[in-house]
C-alpha angles and dihedrals in degrees: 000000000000097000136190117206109198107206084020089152098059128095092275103028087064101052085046093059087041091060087038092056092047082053093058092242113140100231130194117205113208105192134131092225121075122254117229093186100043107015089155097056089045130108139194110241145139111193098223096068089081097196099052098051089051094054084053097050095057108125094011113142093196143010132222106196098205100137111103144143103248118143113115089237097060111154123218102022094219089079079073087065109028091051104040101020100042103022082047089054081045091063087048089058105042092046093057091049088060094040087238098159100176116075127159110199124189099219117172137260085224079090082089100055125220129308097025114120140232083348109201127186106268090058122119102262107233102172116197098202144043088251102062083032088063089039097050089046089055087053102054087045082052087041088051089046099051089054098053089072133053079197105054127095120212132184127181117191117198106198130190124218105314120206133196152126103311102011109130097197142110093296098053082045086060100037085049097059097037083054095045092081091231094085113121105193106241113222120350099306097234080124112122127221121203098206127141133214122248091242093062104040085057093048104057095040084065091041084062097067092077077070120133130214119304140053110305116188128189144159116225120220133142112241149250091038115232121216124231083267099060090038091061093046100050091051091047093051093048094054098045106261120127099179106084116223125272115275130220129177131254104259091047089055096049094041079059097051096052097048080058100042087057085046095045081060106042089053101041089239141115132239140197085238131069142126094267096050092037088049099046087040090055097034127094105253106176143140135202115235095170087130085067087081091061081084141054096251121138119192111222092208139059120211091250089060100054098043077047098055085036104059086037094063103023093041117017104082084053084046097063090040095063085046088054098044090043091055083049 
């Protein structure tokens, strides 16, 4: 299949056209920033210049809508909206001028909002920020499209937090404190994430290409889910260390975090502790994906693996630093 990948150059959009060309599909990657791994597949394209990404879609026989605004900083928050509200009902319109009936769109499981439990798909969405507003809009103008066809295929695809090598988000953040061998482990760690590992998350959205007509919706979560206990262990042990980190309880972190969100304000400056991040580290943040097993789909990885691959490429060389300078 001849296939566009809005968003191609990103961290999953890469490993994606890497599992298309395998394949032996021929993929285009529309994208405004440049691809190291596929330079010659690569256009350059924003999809909210309508003409021009109808121009690029000509011939296409399928669409991956991975392009989004998605970072936490954005400034304005309309880009929220210009780029996946309005480039998402750009791809709408482009696909429909060139009579492309099959898109497979990642949307977010911050559809849900925050605090709600094991969401599932059929749950009422409740978004808490402008982000998973502009991303729950998309859906319902895909949803609309999809509808609007007996003989369209649309998958959604609601992902949780995705790590890998490479990858520069919330997890790596984590994985990156926990590593850093000053971490002290906040409440008792029976807390539960919902994340998912890049190898997977590229495999199954190939896999949903053997999709058939209609509207298909999923979240997206590697399973079973660890707890803050099992996460750091399996980091420690990756790296070497057999002593655990030290544990506090809750109301001693957050009173922490508190003591350095009124400092924080009172200098001007920022730390890696405050309420917010000492209340979502030690809160349950998971989502249910049973509906995953409706399918054939096999993940490749476990979730050990990829912490695993992932610790080894993104810590180990600081790792070995902090030994060294410690034997020192």
């Amino acid at each position: 299949m001849k296939i566009a990948i809005t968003g191609g150059s990103g961290f999953i959009g890469t490993q994606l056209c890497t599992l298309l060309k395998q394949q032996g599909h021929e993929i285009k990657i529309l994208d405004i920033a440049p691809s190291k791994t596929f330079p010659s597949e690569r256009e350059d394209i924003d999809i909210r210049d309508l003409d021009a990404l109808t121009k690029a879609l000509k011939g296409i026989d399928a669409i991956y809508h991975l392009a989004a605004e998605h970072r936490d900083d954005v400034s304005p928050l309309s880009l929220y909206y210009d780029v996946n509200v309005k480039g998402g009902d750009n791809v709408i319109k482009a696909a429909e001028a060139n009579n492309i009936n099959k898109i497979i769109f990642t949307s977010t499981v911050a559809i849900y909002g925050l605090d709600k439990g094991a969401s599932k798909e059929t749950d009422t969405p409740d978004p808490f920020n402008d982000y998973g507003h502009s991303k729950l809009q998309s859906e319902q103008s895909f949803e609309k499209w999809a509808a609007s066809s007996d003989e369209r295929s649309m998958t959604t695809l609601r992902l949780v937090a995705t790590f890998g090598p490479g990858n520069r988000g919330n997890i790596y953040t984590l994985l990156k404190q926990i590593a850093s061998g000053k971490f002290l482990m906040i409440g008792n760690g029976e807390n539960h994430k919902s994340i998912a590992y890049i190898g997977n998350v590229a495999a199954f959205l190939a896999y949903t290409l053997n999709f058939g007509k209609g509207h298909h919706i999923y979240n997206y979560a590697d399973k079973p889910d660890l707890n803050m206990k099992e996460m750091v262990h399996s980091v420690y042990s990756s790296l070497g260390r057999k002593k655990m980190p030290p544990q506090i309880p809750y109301a001693f972190g957050l009173i922490a975090g508190c003591s350095f969100d009124i400092l924080a304000k009172l200098t001007n400056k920022k730390f890696p502790i405050s309420a917010v991040r000492v209340k979502k580290f030690c809160a349950d943040t998971i989502i249910n994906a049973d509906k995953l097993t409706e399918t054939d789909f096999i993940a490749p990885f476990s979730l050990e693996t990829g912490l695993k691959e992932m610790i080894e490429t993104e810590f180990m060389d600081q790792n070995s630093k902090n030994t060294q300078q410690k034997a020192a």
